[in-house]
C-alpha positions in Angstrom: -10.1 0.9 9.7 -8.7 1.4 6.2 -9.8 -0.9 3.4 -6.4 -2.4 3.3 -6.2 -3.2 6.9 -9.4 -6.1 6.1 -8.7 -9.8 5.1 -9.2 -11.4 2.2 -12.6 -12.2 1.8 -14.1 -9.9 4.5 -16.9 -8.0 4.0 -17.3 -4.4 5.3 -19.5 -1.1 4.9 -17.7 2.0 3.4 -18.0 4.6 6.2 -16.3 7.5 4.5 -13.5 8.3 1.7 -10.6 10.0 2.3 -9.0 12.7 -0.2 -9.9 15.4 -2.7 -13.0 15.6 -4.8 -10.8 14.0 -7.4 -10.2 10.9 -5.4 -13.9 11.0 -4.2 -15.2 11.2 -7.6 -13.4 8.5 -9.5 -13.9 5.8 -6.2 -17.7 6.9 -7.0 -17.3 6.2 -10.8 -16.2 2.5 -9.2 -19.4 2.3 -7.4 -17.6 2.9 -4.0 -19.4 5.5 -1.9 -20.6 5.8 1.6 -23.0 2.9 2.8 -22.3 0.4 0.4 -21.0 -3.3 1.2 -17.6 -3.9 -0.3 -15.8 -7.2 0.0 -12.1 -7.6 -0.9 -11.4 -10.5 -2.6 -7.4 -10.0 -2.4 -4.3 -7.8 -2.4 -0.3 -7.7 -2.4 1.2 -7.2 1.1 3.9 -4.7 -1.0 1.3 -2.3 -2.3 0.3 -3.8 -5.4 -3.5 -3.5 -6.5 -6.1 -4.0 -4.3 -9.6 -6.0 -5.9 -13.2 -5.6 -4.5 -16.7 -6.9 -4.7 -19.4 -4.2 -4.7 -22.7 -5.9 -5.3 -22.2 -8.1 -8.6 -18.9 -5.7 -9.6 -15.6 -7.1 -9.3 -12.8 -4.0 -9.5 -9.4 -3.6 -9.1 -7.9 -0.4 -7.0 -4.4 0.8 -6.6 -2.9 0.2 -2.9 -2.4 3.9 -2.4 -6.8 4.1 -3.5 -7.9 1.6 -1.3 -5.7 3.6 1.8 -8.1 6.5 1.5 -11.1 4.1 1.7 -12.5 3.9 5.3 -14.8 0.8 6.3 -16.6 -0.7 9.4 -17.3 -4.4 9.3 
């Protein structure tokens, strides 16, 4: 499932991210990579931007980011 497809407030493992390098690279500038626990703490049903937990790290995606982000919870 897609990190926008979670609830608010559930917690999931990052399986895999989707995209180019580009997209892989900045997402791991964020702290979100493969195998770590991400929570999301809220989004807008229209697309707006999507915010996380990752460990102690509270950050803020854009809807289209967190579509590429593949989790298992």
């Amino acid at each position: 499932m897609y990190l926008t497809e979670l609830r608010n407030g559930q917690t999931a493992v990052v399986k895999d991210i989707e995209g180019g390098g580009g997209a892989k690279d900045r997402l791991e500038s964020l702290g979100i990579m493969p195998e770590k626990k991400i929570t999301k703490i809220s989004s807008h049903f229209w697309g707006g931007p999507v915010t996380v937990m990752i460990g102690k790290t509270k950050v803020a995606i854009g809807h289209g980011m967190a579509k590429k982000i593949i989790v298992e919870n």
